[in-house]
C-alpha positions as CSV (number, residue, x, y, z in Angstrom):
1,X,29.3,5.4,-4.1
2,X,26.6,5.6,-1.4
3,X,23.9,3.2,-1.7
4,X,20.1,4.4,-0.9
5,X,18.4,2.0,2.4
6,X,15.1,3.7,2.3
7,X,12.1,4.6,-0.4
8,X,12.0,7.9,-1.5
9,X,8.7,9.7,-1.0
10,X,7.6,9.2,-4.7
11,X,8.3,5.4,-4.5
12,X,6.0,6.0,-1.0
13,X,3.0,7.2,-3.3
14,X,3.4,5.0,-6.1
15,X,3.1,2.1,-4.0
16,X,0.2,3.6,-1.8
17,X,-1.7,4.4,-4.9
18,X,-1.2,0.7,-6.7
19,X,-2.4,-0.7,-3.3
20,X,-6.0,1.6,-3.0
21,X,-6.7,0.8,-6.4
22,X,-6.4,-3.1,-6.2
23,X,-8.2,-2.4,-3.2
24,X,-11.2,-1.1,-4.6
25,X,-11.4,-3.2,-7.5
26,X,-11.2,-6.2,-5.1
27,X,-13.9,-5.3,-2.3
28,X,-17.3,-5.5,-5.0
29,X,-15.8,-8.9,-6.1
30,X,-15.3,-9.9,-2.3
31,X,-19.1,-8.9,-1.3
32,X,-20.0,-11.2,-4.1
33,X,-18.4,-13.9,-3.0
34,X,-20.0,-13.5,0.7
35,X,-23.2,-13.3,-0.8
36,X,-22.7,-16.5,-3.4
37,X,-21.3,-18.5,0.2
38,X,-24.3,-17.4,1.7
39,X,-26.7,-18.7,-0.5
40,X,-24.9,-21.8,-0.6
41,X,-24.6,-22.3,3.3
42,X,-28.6,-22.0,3.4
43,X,-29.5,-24.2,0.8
44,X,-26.9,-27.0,2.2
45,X,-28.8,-26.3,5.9
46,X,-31.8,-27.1,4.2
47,X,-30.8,-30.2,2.4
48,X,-29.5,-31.8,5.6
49,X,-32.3,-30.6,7.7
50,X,-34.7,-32.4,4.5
51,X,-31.7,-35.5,4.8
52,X,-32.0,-36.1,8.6
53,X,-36.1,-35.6,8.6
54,X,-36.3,-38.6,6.0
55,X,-33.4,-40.8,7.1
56,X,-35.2,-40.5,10.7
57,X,-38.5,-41.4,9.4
58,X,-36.9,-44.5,7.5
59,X,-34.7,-45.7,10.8
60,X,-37.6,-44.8,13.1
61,X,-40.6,-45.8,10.8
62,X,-42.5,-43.1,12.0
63,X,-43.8,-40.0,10.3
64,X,-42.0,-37.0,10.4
65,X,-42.5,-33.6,9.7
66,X,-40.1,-30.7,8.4
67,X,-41.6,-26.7,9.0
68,X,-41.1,-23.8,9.3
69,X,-40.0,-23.0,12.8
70,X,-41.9,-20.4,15.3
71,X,-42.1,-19.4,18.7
72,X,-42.8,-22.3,21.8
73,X,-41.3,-24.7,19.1
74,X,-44.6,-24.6,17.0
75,X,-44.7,-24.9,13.3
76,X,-44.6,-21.0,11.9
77,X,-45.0,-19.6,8.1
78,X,-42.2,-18.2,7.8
79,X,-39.5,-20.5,6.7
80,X,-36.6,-18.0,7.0
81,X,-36.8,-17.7,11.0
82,X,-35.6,-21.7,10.7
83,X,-36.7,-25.0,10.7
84,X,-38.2,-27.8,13.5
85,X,-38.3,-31.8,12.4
86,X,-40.6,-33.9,14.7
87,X,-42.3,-36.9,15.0
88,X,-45.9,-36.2,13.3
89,X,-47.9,-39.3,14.9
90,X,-51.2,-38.2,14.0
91,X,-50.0,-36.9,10.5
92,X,-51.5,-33.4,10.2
93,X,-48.7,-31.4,9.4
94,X,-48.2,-29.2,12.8
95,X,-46.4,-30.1,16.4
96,X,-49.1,-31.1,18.4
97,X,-48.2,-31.3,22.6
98,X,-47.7,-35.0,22.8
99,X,-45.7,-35.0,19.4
100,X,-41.9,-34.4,20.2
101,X,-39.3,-32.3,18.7
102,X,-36.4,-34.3,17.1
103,X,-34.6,-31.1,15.9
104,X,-34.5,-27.1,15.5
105,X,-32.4,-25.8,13.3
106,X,-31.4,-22.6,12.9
107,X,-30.7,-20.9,9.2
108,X,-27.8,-17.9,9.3
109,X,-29.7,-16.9,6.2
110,X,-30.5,-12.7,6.0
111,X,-32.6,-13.3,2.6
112,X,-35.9,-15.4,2.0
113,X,-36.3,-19.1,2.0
114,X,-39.8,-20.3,0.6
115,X,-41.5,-23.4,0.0
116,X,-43.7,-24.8,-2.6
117,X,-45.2,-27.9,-3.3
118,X,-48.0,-29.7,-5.1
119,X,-51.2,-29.0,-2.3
120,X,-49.5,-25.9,-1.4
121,X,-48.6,-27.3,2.0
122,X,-46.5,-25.0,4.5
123,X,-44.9,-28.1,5.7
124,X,-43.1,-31.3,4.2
125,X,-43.9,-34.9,5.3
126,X,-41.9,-38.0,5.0
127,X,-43.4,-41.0,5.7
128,X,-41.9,-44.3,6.8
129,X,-40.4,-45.5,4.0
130,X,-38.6,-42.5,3.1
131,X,-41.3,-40.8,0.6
132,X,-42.9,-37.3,1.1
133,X,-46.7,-37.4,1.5
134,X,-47.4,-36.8,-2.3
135,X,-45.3,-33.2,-1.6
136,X,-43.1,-33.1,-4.5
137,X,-41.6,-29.2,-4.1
138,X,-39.1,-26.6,-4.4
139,X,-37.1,-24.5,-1.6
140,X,-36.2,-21.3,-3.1
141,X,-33.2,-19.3,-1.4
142,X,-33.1,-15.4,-2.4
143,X,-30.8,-13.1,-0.5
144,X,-31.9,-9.6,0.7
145,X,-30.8,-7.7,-2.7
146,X,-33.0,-10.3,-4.7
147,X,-30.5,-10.7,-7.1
148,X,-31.7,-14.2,-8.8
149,X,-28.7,-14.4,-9.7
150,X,-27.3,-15.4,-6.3
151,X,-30.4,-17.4,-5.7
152,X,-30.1,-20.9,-5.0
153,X,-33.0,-24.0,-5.2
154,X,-33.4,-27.2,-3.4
155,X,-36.3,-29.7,-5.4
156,X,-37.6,-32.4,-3.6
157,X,-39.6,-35.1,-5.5
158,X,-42.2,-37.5,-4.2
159,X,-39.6,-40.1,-3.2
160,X,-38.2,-37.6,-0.7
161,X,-34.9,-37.2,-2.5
162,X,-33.1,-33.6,-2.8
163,X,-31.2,-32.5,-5.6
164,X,-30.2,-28.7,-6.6
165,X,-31.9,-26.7,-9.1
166,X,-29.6,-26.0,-12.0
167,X,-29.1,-23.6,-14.6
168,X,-29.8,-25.1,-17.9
169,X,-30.5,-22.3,-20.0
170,X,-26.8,-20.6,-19.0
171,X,-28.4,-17.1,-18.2
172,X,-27.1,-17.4,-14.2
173,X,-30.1,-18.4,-12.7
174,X,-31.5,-21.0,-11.4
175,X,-34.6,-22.8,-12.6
176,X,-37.3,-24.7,-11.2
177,X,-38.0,-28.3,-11.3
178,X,-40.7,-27.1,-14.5
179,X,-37.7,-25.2,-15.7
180,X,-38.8,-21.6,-15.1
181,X,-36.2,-19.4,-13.6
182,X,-36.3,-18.0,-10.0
183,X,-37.4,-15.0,-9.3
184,X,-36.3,-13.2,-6.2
């Protein structure tokens, strides 16, 4: 008795057919998951950038001030294009010439990042000691398909600490300090 060493053309087609459908159910989950690591590797930038600008103005016991970053490292509105910490010695909120730059950072984001606070400020400042110049706020994270879903939130209070916005209500997205929800 002769024994086969090959696949017959039907176990060919069978096999190519199980493999395109697990192929298309798989791809929407897998754009997800980009998306979902996206939002989180924006929001962590942010929290370090917000980290180092307070832990430099404890250790240097200066002011300094976290914005939006803009072109000739200026202090911009748009908070998306990235961010510049520097020493704010005269405490007004944008880089002045003799003020220096302690850090750029650049966000890989392709959605929105905005800012809000209490004195609708574009900027955050943290003074010596660690605490934000009466700027308790929210960074809000939405990718470009503004599914709030997919959204993520970084609340600062007025002692300069950062901690995540959660979902409390168990509908998928996040909420504001106040409790509302995002919306994208």
């Amino acid at each position: 008795m002769k024994h086969s060493q090959g696949l017959t053309l039907i176990n060919l087609l069978i096999s190519l057919s199980i493999i395109s459908i697990l192929t298309f159910l798989v791809i929407p989950g897998f754009g997800n998951i980009l998306s979902r690591n996206q939002s989180t590797l924006t929001i962590n930038t942010i929290n370090s950038a917000v980290n180092f600008a307070r832990s430099s103005a404890i250790l240097g016991t200066k002011h300094i001030t976290l914005c939006p970053k803009a072109p000739l490292e200026t202090c911009g509105k748009d908070w998306s294009a990235g961010l510049t910490v520097f020493h704010d010695e005269n405490q007004n909120g944008t880089l002045d010439e003799e003020e220096s730059v302690l850090r750029t950072i650049e966000l890989m984001a392709s959605g929105t990042v905005k800012w809000s606070s209490f004195g609708a400020n574009t900027y955050l400042t943290f003074t010596p000691i660690g605490f934000t110049k009466s700027q308790n706020g929210t960074f809000i994270y939405c990718p470009t398909n503004k599914d709030a879903t997919l959204a993520k939130v970084l609340i600062i209070n007025r002692q300069g600490r950062a901690r995540p916005g959660m979902d409390v209500n168990k509908n998928r997205i996040p909420e504001r300090a106040n409790g509302d929800d995002v919306e994208c």
